[in-house]
C-alpha positions in Angstrom: 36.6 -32.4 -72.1 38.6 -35.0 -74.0 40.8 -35.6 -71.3 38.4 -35.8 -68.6 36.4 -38.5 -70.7 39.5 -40.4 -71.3 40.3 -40.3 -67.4 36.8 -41.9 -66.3 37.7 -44.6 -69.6 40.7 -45.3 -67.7 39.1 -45.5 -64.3 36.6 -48.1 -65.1 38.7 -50.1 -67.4 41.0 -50.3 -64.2 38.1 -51.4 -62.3 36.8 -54.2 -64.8 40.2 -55.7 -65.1 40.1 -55.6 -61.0 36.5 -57.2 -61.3 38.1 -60.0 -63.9 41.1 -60.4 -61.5 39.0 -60.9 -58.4 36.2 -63.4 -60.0 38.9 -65.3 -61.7 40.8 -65.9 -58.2 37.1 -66.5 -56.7 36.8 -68.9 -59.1 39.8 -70.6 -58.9 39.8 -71.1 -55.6 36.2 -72.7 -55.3 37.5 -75.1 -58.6 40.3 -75.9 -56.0 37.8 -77.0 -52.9 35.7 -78.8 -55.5 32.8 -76.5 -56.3 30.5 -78.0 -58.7 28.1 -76.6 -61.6 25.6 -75.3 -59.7 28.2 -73.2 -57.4 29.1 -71.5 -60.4 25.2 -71.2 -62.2 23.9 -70.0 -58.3 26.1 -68.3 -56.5 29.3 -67.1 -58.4 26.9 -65.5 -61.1 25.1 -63.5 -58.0 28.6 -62.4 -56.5 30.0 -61.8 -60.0 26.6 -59.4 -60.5 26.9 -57.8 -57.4 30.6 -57.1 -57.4 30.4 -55.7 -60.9 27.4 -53.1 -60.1 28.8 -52.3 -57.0 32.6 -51.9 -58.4 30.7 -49.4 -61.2 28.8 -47.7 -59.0 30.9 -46.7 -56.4 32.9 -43.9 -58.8 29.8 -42.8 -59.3 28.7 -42.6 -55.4 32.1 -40.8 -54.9 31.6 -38.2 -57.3 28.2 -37.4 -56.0 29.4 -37.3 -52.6 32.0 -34.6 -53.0 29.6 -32.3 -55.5 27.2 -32.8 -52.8 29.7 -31.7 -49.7 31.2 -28.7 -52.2 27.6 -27.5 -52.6 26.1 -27.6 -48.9 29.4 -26.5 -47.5 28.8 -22.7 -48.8 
């Protein structure tokens, strides 16, 4: 139990750090071209809350997916 708890710790903490990584170059690059403040109060905090739900989600969707094809394939 400890180990499997630790493992899904590890996952997402992998993914969050992606998230950072990805929304950090995202908002680099927009600084670059010249974005203003309401780029980053708009749409940057829309990507940034779609990215993270989706990014934590998708584990989720994965597991789900194979329980559900283990159960209906017998």
């Amino acid at each position: 139990m400890k180990t499997k708890v630790l493992l899904i710790l590890a996952v997402f903490s992998i993914i969050f750090f992606i998230d950072y990584l990805i929304l950090t170059i995202i908002g680099c690059a927009a600084n670059i071209c010249g974005a203003q403040d309401c780029f980053y109060c708009n749409v940057f905090w829309k990507l940034a809350i779609i990215i993270v739900i989706a990014s934590t989600l998708s584990p989720i969707a994965i597991v789900a997916y194979k329980t559900f094809k283990q159960n209906t394939s017998k």
